[in-house]
C-alpha positions in Angstrom: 70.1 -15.4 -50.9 70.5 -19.0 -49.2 68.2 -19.2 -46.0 70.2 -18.8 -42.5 70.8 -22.0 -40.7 71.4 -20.1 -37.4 68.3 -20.6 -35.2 68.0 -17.0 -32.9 66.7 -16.3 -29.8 66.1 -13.9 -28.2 69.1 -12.2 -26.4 69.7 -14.0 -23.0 67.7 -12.3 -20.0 65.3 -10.8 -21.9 62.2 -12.1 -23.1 59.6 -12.9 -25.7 55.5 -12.6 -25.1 53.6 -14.8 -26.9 49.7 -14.3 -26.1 49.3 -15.8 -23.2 51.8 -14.0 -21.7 51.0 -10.9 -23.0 47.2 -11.4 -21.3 49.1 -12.1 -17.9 51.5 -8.6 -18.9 48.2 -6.9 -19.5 46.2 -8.4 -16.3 49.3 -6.6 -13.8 49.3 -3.4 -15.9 45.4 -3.3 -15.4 45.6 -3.9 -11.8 48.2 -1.4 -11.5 46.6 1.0 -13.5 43.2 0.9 -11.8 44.9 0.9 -8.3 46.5 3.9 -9.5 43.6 5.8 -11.0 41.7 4.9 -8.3 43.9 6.4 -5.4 43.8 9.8 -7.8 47.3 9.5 -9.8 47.9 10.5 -13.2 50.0 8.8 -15.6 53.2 9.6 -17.1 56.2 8.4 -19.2 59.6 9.2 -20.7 61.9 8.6 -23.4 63.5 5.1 -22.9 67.0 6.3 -23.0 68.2 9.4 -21.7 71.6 11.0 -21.6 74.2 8.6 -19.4 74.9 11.9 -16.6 71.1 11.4 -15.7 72.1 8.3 -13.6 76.3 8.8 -13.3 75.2 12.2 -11.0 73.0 10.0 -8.4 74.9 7.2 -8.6 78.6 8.0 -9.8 80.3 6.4 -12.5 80.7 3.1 -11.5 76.7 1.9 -12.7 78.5 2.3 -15.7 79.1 -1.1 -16.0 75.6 -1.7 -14.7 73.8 -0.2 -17.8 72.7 -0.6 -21.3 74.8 2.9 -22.4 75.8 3.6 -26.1 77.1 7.0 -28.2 75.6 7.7 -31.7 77.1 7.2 -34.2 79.3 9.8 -35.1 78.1 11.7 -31.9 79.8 12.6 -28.7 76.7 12.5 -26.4 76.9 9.2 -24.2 73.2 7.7 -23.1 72.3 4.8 -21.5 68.8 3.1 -21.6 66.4 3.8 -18.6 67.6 1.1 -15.4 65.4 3.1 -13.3 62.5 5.6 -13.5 62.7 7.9 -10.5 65.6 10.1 -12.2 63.5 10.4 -15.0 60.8 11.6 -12.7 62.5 14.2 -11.2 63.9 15.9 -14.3 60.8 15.7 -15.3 59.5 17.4 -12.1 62.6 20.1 -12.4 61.5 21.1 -15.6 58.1 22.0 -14.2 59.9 23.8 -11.4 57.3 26.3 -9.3 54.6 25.8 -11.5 54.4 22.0 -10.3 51.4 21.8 -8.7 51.2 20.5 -4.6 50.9 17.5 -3.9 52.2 15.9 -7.7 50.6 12.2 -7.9 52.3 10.8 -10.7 52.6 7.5 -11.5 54.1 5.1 -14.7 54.5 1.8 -16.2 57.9 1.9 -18.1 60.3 -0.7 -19.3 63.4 -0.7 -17.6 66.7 -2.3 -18.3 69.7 -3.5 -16.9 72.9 -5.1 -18.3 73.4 -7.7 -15.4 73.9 -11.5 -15.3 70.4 -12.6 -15.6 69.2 -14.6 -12.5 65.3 -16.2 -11.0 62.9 -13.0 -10.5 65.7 -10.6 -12.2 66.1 -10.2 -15.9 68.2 -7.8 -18.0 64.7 -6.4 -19.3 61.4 -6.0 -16.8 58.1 -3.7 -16.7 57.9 -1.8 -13.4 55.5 0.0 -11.6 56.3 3.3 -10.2 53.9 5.4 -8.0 55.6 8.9 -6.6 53.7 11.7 -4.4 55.5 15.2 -4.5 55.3 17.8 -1.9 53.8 16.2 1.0 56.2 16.0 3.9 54.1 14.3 6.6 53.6 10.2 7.0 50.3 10.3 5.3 51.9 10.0 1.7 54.2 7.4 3.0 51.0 5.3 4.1 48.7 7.0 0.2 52.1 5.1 -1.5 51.9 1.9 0.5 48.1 2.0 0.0 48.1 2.2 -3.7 50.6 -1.2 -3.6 48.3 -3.2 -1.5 45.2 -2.2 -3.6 47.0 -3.3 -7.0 48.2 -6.8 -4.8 44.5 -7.5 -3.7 43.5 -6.9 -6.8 45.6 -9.8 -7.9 43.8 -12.2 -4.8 46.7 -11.5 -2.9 45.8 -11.3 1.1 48.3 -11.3 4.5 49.1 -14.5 4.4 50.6 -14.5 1.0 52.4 -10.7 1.1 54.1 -8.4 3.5 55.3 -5.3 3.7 57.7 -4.3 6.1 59.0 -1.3 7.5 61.7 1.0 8.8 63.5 4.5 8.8 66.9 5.1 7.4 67.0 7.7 10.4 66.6 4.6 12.5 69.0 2.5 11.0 72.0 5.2 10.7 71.0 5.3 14.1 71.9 2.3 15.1 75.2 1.5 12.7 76.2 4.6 14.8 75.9 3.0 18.0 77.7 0.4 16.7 80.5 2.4 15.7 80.6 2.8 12.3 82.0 5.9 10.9 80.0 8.3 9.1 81.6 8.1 6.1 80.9 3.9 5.9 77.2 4.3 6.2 76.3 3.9 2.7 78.9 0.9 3.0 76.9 -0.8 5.6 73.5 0.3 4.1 74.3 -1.5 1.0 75.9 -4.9 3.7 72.1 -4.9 5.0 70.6 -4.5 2.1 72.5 -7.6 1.0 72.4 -9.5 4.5 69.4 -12.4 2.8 71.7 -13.1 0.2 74.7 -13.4 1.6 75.7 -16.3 3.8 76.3 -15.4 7.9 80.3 -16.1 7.7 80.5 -13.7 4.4 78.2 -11.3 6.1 80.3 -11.1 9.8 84.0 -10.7 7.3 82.3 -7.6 5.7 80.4 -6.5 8.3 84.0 -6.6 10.5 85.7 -4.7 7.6 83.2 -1.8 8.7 85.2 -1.6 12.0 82.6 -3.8 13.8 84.7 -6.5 16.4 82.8 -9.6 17.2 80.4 -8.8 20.1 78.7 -5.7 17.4 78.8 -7.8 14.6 76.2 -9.9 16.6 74.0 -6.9 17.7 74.0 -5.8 14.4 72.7 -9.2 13.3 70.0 -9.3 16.3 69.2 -5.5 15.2 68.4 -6.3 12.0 66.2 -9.3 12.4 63.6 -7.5 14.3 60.7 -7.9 13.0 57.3 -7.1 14.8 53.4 -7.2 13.2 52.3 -3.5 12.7 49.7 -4.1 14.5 52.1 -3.7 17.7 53.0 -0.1 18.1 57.0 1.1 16.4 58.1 1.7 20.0 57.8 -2.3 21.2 61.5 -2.4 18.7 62.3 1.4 19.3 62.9 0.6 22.8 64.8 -2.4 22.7 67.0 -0.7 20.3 66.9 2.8 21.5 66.1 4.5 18.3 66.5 8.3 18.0 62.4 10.1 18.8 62.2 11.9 16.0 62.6 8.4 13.6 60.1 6.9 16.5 57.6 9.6 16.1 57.6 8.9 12.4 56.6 5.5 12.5 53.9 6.3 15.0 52.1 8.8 13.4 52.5 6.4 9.6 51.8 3.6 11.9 48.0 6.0 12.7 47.9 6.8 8.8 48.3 3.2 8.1 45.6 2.1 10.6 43.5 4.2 8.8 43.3 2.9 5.8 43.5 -0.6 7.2 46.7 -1.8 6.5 48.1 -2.7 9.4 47.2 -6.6 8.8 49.1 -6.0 5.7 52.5 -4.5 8.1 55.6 -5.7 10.0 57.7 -3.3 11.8 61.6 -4.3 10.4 65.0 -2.8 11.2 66.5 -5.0 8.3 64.6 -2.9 5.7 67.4 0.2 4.6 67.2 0.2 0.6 71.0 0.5 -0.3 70.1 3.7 -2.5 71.8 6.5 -1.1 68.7 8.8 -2.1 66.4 7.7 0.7 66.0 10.1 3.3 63.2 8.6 5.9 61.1 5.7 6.3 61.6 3.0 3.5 59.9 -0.3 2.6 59.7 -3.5 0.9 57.2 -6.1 -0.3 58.0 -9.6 0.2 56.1 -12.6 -0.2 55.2 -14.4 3.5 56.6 -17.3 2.6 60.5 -15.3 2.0 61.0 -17.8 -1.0 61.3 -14.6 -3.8 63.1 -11.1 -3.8 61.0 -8.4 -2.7 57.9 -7.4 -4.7 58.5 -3.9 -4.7 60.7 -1.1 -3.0 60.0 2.6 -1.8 60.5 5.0 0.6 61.1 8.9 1.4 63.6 10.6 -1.1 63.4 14.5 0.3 66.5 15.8 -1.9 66.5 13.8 -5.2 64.6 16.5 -6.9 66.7 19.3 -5.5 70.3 17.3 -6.7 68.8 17.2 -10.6 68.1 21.2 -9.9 64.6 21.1 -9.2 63.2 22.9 -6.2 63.7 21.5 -2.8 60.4 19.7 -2.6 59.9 16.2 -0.2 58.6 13.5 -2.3 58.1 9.4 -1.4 56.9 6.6 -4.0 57.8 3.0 -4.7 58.8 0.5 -7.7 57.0 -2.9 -8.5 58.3 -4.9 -11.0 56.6 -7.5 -13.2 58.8 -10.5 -12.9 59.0 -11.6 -9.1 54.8 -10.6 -9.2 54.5 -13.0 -11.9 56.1 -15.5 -10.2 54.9 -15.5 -6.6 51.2 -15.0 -8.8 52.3 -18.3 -10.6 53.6 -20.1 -7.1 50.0 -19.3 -5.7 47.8 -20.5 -8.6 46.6 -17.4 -9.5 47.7 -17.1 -13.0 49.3 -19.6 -15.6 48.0 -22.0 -17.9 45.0 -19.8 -17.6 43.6 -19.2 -20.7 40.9 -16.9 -19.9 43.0 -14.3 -19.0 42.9 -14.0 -23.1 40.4 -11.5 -24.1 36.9 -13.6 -24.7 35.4 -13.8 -28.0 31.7 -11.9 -28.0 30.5 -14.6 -30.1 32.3 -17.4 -32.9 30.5 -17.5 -35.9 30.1 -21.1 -37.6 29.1 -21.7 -41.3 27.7 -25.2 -42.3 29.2 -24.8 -45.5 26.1 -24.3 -48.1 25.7 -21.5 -50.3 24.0 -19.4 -48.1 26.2 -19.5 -45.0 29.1 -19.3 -47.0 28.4 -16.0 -48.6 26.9 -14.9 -45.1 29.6 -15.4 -42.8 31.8 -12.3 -43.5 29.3 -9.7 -44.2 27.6 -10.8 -40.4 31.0 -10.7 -38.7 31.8 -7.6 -40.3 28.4 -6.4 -39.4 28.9 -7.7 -35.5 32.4 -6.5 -35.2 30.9 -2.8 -36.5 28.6 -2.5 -33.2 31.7 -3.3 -31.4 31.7 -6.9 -30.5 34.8 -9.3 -30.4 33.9 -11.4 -33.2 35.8 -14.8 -34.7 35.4 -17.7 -37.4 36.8 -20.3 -38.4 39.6 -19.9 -41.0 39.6 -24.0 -41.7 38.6 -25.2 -45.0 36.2 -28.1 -43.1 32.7 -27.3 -42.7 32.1 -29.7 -40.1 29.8 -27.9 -37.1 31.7 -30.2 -34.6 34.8 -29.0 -35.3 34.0 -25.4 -35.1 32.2 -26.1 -32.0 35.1 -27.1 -30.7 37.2 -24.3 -31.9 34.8 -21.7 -30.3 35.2 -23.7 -27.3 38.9 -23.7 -26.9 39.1 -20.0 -27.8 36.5 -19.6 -24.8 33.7 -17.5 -27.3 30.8 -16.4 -25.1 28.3 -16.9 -28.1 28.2 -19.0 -31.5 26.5 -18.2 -34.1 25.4 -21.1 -36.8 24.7 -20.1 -40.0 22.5 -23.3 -41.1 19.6 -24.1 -43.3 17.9 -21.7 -41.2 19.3 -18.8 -43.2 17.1 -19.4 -45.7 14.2 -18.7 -43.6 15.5 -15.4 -42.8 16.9 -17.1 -39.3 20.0 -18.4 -37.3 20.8 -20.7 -34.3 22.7 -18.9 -31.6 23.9 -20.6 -28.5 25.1 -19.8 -25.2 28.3 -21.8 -24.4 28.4 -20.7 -21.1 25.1 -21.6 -19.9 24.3 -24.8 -23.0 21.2 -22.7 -24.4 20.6 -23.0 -27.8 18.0 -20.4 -29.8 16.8 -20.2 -33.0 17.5 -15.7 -33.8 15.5 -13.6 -36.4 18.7 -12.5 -38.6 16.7 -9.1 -38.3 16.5 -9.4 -34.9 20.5 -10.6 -34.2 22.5 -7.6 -32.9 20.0 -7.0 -30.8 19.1 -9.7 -28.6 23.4 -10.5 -29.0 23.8 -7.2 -27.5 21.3 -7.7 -24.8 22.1 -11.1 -24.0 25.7 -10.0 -23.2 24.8 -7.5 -21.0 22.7 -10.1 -19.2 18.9 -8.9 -20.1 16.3 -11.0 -21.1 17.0 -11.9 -25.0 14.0 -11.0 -27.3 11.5 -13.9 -27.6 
């Protein structure tokens, strides 16, 4: 068969991972995972497609065109691959029913696809982090959610200065659209205009915001409403009274703004009447993470979703979470230097083990690396055909090894050179003796004399 002269890559908005970006992959997933764990979630999954109705009966039919959805063959099942994970969440939480335990702290790190024209910090493919709490109705799982995001963010070196996250109530917002005079039956309309508003230049935004039934003079409240924005350190009620929000919306924010405060987010916080989430789910307060700097699309995106369980057929049960995906992270972590071209966020060798090349060494070296890799060290060697130390030096060096072992005329004498590449100390090692003071030197004890 003649060799194919077509040169394939990979389909356009998704993405290969070669290592280095694999070690950046796993670097997010382990901050998200120990943020996670530590704030007493569990973790779950699902299948990667599931049957097409899943979404059509939040959403209706038209994120048809939206999704990855296919019929086997010969079948007459439609499915469509996972765009989002909370549906899958809360059939998954239906078919628990009663026996779901109060609160549910669930939380998972699917893939997640979407069959859209690719643009900067959105692909057709992503990894996202989700983080749900079932069954608590009051603020304090609003602030547990928002907590868990900020942890997984400082774990990254991320601070104020570089993220925020900002702040509202849909109760608020409806609120306000209905002072404004839109109709009731427009609201998900204008939700989604808002949602939009950063995108969309001001002259497009006042034609569709006037195609709600706004004239001129509400068209420019609306745009004053929603670019309110206050630190969170400020009490809700600085904006709730220039706005006249409804109490009950007000007395929200308060009490999350108290729940926030104690866990010391509030440096972390703006207040913002531009924040609604266009999903039709949300019920309450909603949120966003955006960098400072406003140069990327949000971070992440959560809220209050009271019903969604109840409309797959679950029990009525209030329930709040978020989404973080991995490709705006990676960039804004890129834009602020703290990952790319950073090779050490490849897993570190234990120790590179160098043969000079006589008889000896040579019969030596993969009996000791097998021997090393058996106590559970990360153990390499060269794989050139050149004996020559300084080049295996310098192969140990660029795949960052902690330790190298030289297997030299020494092995006669029942001995090896070991040395430190991190702190330039070189030791002659009993071969006897080697596992042990390896193992201890790692840990950062005194190595056997």
């Amino acid at each position: 068969m003649a060799a194919s002269t077509h040169i394939f890559q990979a389909p356009k908005g998704m993405r290969d991972f070669f290592p280095e970006d694999m070690a950046v992959r796993r670097h997010l997933e382990q901050a998200w995972r120990s943020a996670s764990i530590r704030h007493g979630f569990a973790e779950i999954n699902g299948p990667t497609f599931e049957h097409l109705d899943l979404y059509t009966i939040k959403s209706g039919e038209g994120i048809i065109s939206e999704l990855f959805s296919f019929q086997r063959s010969g079948g007459d099942t439609d499915y469509a691959l996972r765009p989002e994970f909370t549906p899958t969440l809360a059939r998954m939480a239906t078919a628990k029913g009663r026996s779901l335990p109060i609160p549910t702290k669930w939380f998972a790190i699917p893939d997640l696809f979407r069959a859209e024209r690719p643009q900067k910090g959105r692909l057709r493919e992503h990894r996202q982090w989700n983080v749900d709490i079932l069954g608590v109705v009051g603020p304090e799982a609003d602030a547990e959610v928002i907590a868990v995001a900020v942890a997984a963010l400082r774990g990254l070196g991320l601070g104020p200065a570089d993220i925020r996250v900002r702040i509202s109530h849909r109760g608020a917002a409806a609120s306000m659209l209905a002072d404004l005079g839109v109709a009731n039956d427009r609201m998900s309309d204008a939700f989604n205009l808002i949602d939009r508003r950063e995108k969309l230049p001001p002259e497009v935004f006042a034609e569709q915001a006037a195609e709600l039934g706004l004239d001129e003079t509400d068209v420019t409240r609306l745009g004053e409403m929603i670019c309110t924005r206050i630190p969170a350190v400020q009490s809700p009620t600085t904006i709730a009274d220039r706005h006249g929000l409804p109490a009950d919306s007000v007395n929200e924010l308060e009490t999350l703004s108290t729940e926030l405060d104690r866990r010391g987010l509030l440096p972390f916080c703006d207040w913002d009447l531009g924040i609604v989430r266009g999903l039709a789910y949300y019920t309450g307060t909603v949120w966003e993470i955006h960098d400072a700097a406003g140069t990327f699309r949000a971070l992440a995106g959560g809220g209050r979703y009271d019903h969604l369980v109840e409309l797959f057929g679950g029990p009525s049960i209030p329930a709040c979470g978020f989404g973080m995906g991995d490709v705006v992270l990676g960039l804004l972590l890129a834009d602020r230097g703290l990952i790319g071209g950073d090779e050490m966020l490849l897993a570190r060798p234990d120790v590179f083990v160098l043969s000079s090349g006589i008889d000896e060494a040579e019969a030596m070296l993969i009996p000791l690396s097998t021997a090393l890799r058996d106590i559970g060290l990360h153990v390499r060697h060269t794989w050139k055909a050149s004996r020559n130390i300084g080049k295996q030096f310098k192969e140990a060096s660029n795949c960052h090894a902690r330790l190298a072992v030289v297997l030299g005329d020494e092995v006669g004498d029942g001995a090896v050179v070991v040395k430190d590449l991190d702190a330039g100390a070189q030791f002659d090692v009993p071969l006897r003796d080697l596992s042990t003071w390896i193992t201890r030197r790692l840990a950062g004890g005194a190595s056997p004399a």
